[in-house]
C-alpha positions as CSV (number, residue, x, y, z in Angstrom):
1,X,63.9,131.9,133.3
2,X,62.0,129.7,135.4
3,X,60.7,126.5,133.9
4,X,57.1,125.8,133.1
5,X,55.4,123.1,135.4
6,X,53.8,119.9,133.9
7,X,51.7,118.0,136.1
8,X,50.2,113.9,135.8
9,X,49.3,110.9,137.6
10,X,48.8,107.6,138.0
11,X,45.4,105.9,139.5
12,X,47.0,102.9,142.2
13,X,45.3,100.5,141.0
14,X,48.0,97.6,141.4
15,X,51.3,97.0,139.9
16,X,52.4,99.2,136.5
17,X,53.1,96.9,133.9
18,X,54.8,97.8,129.9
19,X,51.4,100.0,128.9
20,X,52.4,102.4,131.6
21,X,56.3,102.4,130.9
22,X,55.7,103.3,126.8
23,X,52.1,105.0,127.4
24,X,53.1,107.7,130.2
25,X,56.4,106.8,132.2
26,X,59.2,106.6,130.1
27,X,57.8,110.2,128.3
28,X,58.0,111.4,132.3
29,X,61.3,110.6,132.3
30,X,62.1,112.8,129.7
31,X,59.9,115.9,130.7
32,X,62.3,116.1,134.2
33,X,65.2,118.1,131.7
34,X,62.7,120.7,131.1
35,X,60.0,121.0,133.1
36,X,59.1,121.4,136.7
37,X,57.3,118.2,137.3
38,X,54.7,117.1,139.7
39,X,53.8,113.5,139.7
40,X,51.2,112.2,142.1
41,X,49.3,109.1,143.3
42,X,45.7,110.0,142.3
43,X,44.6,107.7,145.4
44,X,40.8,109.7,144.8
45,X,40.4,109.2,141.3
46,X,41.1,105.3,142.3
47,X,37.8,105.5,144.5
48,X,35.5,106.7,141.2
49,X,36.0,103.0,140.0
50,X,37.3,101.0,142.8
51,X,35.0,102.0,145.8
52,X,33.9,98.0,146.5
53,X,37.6,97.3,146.7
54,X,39.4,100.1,148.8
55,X,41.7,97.7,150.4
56,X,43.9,97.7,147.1
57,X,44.5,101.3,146.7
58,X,47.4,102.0,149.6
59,X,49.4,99.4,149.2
60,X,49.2,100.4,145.2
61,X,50.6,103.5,146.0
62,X,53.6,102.4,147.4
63,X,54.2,99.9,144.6
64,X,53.4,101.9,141.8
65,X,56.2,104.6,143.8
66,X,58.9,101.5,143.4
67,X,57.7,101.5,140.0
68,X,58.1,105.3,139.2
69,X,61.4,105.6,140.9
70,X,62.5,102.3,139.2
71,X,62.1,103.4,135.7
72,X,64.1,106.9,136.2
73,X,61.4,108.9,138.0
74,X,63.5,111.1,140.4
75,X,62.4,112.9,143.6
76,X,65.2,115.8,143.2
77,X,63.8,117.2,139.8
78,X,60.7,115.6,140.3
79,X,57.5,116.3,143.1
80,X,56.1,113.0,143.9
81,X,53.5,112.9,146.0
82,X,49.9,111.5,147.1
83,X,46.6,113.2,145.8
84,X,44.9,112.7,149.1
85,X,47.7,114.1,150.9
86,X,47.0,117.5,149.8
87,X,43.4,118.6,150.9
88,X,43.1,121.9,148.7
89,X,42.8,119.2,145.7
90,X,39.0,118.5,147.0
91,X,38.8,122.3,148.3
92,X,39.1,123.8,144.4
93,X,37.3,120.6,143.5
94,X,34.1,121.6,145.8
95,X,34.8,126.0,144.6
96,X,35.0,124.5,140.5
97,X,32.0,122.5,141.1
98,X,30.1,125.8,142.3
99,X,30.6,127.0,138.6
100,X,30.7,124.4,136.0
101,X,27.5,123.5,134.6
102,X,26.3,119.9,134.7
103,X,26.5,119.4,130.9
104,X,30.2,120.1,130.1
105,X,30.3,116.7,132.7
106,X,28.0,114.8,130.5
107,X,28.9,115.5,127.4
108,X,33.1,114.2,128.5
109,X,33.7,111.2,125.6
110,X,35.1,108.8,128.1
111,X,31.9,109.3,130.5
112,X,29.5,106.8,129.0
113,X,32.6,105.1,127.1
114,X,34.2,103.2,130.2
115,X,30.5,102.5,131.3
116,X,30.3,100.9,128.1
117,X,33.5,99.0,127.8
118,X,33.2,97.6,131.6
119,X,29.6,96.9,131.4
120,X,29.5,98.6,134.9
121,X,27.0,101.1,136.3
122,X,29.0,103.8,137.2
123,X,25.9,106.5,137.4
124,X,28.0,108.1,141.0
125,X,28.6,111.4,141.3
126,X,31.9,110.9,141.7
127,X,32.6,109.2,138.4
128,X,31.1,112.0,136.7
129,X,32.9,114.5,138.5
130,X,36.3,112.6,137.8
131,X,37.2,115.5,134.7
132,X,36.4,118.3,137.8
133,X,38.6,116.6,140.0
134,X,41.1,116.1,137.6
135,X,40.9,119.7,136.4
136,X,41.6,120.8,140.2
137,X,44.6,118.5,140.3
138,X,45.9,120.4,137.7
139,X,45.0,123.9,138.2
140,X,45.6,123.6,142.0
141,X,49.3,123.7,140.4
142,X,49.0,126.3,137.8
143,X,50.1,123.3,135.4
144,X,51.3,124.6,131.8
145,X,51.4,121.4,130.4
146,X,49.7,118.0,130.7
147,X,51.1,115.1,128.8
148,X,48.7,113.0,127.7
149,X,47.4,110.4,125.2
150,X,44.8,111.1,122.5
151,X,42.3,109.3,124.6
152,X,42.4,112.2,127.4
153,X,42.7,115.6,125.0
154,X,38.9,115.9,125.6
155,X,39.6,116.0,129.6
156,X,42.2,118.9,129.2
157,X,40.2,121.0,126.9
158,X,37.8,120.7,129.8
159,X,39.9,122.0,132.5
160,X,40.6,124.9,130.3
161,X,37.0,126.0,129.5
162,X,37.1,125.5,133.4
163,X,39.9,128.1,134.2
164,X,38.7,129.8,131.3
165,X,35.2,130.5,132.9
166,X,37.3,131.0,136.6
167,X,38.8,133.7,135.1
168,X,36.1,136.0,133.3
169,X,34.1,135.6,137.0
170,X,37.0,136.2,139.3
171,X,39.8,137.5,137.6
172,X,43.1,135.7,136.2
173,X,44.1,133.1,138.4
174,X,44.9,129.8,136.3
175,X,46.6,129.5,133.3
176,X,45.2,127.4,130.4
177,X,47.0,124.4,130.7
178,X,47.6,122.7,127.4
179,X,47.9,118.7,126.4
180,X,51.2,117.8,125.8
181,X,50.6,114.8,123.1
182,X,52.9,112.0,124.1
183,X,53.5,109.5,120.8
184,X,52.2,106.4,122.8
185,X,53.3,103.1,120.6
186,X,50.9,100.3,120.3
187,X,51.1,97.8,123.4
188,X,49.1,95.0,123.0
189,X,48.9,92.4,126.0
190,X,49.3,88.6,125.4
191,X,46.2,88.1,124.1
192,X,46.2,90.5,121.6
193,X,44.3,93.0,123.0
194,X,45.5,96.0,124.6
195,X,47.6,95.3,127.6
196,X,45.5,96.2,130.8
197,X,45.6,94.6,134.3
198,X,41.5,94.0,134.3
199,X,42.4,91.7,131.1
200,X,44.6,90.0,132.9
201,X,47.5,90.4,129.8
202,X,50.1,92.0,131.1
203,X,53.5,92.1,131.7
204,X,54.7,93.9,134.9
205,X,57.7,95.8,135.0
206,X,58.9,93.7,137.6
207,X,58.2,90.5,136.3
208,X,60.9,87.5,136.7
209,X,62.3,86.5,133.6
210,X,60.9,83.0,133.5
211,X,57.5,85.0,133.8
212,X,58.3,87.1,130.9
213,X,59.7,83.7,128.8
214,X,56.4,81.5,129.8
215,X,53.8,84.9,128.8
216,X,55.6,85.9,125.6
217,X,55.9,82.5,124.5
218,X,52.2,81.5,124.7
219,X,51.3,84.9,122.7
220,X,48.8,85.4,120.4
221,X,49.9,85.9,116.9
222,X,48.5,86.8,113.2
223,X,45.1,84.2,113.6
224,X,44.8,83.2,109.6
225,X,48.6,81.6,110.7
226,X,47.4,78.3,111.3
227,X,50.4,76.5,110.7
228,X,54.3,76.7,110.0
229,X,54.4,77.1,106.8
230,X,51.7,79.3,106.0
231,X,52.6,83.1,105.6
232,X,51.6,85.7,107.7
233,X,51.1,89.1,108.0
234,X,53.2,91.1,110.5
235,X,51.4,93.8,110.5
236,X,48.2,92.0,112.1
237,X,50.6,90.4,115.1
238,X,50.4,91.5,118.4
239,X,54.6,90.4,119.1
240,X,55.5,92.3,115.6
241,X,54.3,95.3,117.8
242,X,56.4,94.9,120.5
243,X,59.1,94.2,118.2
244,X,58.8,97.9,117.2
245,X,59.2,98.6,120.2
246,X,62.3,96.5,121.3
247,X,63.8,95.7,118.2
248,X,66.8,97.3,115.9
249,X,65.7,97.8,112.3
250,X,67.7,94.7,111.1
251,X,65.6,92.3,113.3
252,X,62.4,94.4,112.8
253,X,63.7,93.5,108.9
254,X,64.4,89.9,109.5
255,X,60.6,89.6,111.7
256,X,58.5,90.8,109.1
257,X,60.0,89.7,105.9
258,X,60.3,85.5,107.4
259,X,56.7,86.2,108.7
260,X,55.7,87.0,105.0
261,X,57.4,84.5,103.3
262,X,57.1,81.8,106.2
263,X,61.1,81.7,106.5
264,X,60.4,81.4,110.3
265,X,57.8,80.3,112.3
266,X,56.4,82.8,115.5
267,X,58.4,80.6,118.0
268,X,61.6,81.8,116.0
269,X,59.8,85.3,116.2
270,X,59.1,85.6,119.5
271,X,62.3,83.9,120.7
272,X,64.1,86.8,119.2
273,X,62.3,89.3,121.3
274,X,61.8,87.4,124.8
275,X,65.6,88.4,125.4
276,X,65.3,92.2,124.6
277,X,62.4,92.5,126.8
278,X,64.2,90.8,129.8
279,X,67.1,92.8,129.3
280,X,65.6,95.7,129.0
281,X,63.5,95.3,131.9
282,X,66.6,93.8,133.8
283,X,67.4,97.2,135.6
284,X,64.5,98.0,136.3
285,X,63.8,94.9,138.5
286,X,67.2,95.5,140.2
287,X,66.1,99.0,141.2
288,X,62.9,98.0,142.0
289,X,64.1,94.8,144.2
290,X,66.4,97.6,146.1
291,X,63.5,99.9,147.1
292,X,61.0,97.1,147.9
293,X,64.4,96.4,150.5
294,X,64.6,100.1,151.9
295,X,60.8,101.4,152.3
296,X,61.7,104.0,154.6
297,X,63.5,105.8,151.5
298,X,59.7,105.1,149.9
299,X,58.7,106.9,153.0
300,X,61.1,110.2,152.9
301,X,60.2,110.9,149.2
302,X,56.6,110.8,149.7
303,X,56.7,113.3,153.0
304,X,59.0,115.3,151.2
305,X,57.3,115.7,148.1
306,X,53.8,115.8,150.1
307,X,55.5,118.8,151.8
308,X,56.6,120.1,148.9
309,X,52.7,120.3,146.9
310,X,51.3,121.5,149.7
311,X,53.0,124.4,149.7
312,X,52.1,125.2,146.1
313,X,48.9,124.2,146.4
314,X,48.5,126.2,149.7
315,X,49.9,129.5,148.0
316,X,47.2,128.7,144.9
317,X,44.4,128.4,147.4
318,X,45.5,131.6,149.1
319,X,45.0,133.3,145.5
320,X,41.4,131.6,144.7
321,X,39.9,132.5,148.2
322,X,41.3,136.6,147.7
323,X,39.9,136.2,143.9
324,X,36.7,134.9,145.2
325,X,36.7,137.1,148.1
326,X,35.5,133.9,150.3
């Protein structure tokens, strides 16, 4: 039997730091053994937010590629490719936009939410359309699956009122894709908040080691531990939750209990976990350094797997225009 197809993206918005790798990529990874997977740049959904800066989004592609391919991302069970690359994307985005009414765009959580958490205007178009674009990237693929965070369930249960609504006009064309709930662990950036670039707190998955070291040494810890001795509560410290990540139960142990009982101090707690970050990270840097050294292999993945969506999408276009009779 053929495999189902799962479909996601990244916006290239700069270099992918530990967020990405435990939020999305390292779940990716996974999904190649039994899925069809198509993986894109979404260089389009980058302009919704970043139109005043346009110069950053190209060369984000290619270094959020070396990223993708560093972590275990691979273009022989995998179809990596460029959103903008593929034209039918804003075709079915301009046909879905003919018949989805304004207020399923409004009434998106994450709509007014960014607005709200940037303290940006974003009253564009474009921004509101980003769930319809979104839905076409997925539909445009006949996607079974999308794995996603909590954050984005509302988005997928909108493409699927979308192909839903398609259908009963034109007949059965798109599947109803469903959200593929990835268990994303808590990654909080050095100051305690959740990492993001625009905080500036994050750790890239290329950082140097010394980088790593100087960051994870200067990071924020329980606040009511003022001083050495005082006890703290693990539970309320941003390195206890990358220990989860990154640490074996018996130094998880050995964290939270000398936290509690002020046994060890957060320099003794965060020196044991600057050394499992770097070595965890340590291939990924060497796999990165060798495709920032051979772009041309960059190059050859991205025609192939832009030659490769096209088709797909071609053949799903094919289907819309006979459905539509257009």
């Amino acid at each position: 039997m053929a495999k189902k197809r799962i479909l996601s993206g990244n916006r290239p918005t700069g270099r992918l730091h530990l967020g990405h790798l435990h939020g999305a990529l390292a779940n990716w990874v996974k999904l190649q053994d039994e899925y069809d997977c198509f993986y894109f740049a979404a260089d389009w959904h980058a302009l919704t937010t970043e139109f005043e800066r346009t110069e950053i989004i190209q060369p984000s592609i290619r270094e959020m590629v070396m990223d993708w391919l560093a972590v275990g991302l691979d273009p022989e069970r995998s179809v990596i490719f460029v959103q903008s690359a593929i034209k039918e994307h804003a075709e079915l985005y301009l046909l879905f936009a003919m018949v989805t009414p304004l207020g399923w765009l409004e009434r998106v959580p994450s709509y007014k939410e960014y607005q709200l958490q940037t303290g940006r205007e974003l009253s564009t178009y474009g921004f509101l359309g980003y769930p319809l674009l979104q839905a076409a990237d997925i539909l445009i693929y006949r996607a079974h699956g999308v794995p996603v965070g909590e954050d984005q369930v509302p988005h997928i249960e909108l493409c699927r009122e979308i192909a839903r609504r398609f259908n009963s006009f034109f007949g059965e064309v798109f599947p109803g894709p469903k959200a593929l709930l990835t268990r994303v662990p808590k990654v909080p950036g050095t100051d305690g908040r959740k990492m993001s670039k625009s905080y500036g707190n994050a750790i890239e998955l290329c950082e140097a080691p010394d980088s790593i070291t100087r960051k994870l040494k200067t990071m924020m810890t329980d606040p009511a531990r003022k001083r050495r001795n005082d006890p703290g509560n693990p539970e309320v410290c941003p390195v206890y939750d990358l220990h989860k990540i990154y640490s074996n139960p018996e130094v998880l142990q050995w964290s939270a209990h000398g936290c509690r009982s002020a046994e060890i101090g957060c320099l003794d707690c965060k020196g044991a976990l600057i050394p499992l970050v770097i070595q965890s990270l340590a291939p990924v840097r060497e796999k990165r350094i060798y495709f920032s050294e051979h772009p041309r292999e960059i190059d050859e993945i991205l025609e192939d797997g832009n030659r490769r969506a096209r088709a797909f999408a071609q053949e799903t276009m094919a289907l819309v225009r006979q459905a539509m009779k257009i």
